[in-house]
C-alpha positions as CSV (number, residue, x, y, z in Angstrom):
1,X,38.1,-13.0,-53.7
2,X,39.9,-12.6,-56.8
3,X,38.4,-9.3,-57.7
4,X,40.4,-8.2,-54.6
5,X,43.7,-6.9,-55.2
6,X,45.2,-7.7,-51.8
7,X,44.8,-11.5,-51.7
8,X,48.5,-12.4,-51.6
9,X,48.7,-13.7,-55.3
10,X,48.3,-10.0,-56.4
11,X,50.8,-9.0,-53.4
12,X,53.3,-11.4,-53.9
13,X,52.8,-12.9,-57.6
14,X,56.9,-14.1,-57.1
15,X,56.0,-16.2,-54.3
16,X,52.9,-18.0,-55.3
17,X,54.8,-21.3,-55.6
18,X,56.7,-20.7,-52.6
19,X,52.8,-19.4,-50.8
20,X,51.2,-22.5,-51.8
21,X,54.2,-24.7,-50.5
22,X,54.5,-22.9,-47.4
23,X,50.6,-23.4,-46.4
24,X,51.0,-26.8,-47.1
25,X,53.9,-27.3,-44.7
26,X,54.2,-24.7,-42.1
27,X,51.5,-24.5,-40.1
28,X,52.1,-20.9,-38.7
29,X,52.3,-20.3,-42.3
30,X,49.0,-21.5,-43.0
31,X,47.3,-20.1,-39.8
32,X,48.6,-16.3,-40.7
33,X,47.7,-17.0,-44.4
34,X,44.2,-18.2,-43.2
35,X,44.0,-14.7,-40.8
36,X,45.5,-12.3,-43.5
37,X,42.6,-13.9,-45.8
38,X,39.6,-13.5,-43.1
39,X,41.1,-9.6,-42.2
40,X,41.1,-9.3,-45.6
41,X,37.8,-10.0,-46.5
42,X,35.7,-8.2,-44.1
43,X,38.2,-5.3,-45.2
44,X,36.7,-5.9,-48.4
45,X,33.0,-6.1,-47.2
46,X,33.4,-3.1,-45.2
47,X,34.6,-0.8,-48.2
48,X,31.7,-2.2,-50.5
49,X,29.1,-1.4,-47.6
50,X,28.2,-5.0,-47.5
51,X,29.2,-4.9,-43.6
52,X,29.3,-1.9,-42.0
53,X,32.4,-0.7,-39.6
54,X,33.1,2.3,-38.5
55,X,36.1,4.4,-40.0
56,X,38.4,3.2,-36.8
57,X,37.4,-0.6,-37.0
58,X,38.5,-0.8,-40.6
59,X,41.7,0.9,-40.1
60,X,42.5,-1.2,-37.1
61,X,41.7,-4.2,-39.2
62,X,44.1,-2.9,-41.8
63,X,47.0,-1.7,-39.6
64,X,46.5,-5.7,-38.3
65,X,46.6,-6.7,-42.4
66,X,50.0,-5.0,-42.8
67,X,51.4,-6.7,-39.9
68,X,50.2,-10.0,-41.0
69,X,51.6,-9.7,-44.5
70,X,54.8,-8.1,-43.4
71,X,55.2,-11.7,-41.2
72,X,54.4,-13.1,-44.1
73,X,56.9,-11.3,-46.7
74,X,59.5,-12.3,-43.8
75,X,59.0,-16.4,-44.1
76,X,58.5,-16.2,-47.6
77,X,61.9,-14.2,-48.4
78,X,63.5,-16.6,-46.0
């Protein structure tokens, strides 16, 4: 996935310490990390036609990205 520039090391490049702690300790952390990453990637595999979604599946599983990483932001600028 690192050819993908919304993994949250590209989002968040300030935070990787802090991202990599946080997985490692808080669970909720780690299971909205784990979801942002699997939303992610069949984001990713719908826009290079690898899997095919129609255009309101793939916004719906972006609107569900943004929430996820804004949860995210929040515990990490805590």
């Amino acid at each position: 996935m690192s050819d993908n520039q919304h993994d949250l090391a590209h989002e968040f490049p300030e935070h990787k310490e802090k991202i990599h702690d946080l997985k490692v300790s808080d669970n909720h952390f780690r299971k909205l990390f784990d979801e942002y990453h699997d939303l992610n990637k069949r984001i990713h595999r719908s826009e290079q036609r690898i899997d095919l979604l129609s255009n309101e599946e793939e916004e719906s599983l972006k609107v569900e990205r943004v929430r996820i990483k804004d949860e995210l932001f929040s515990m990490l600028e805590k």
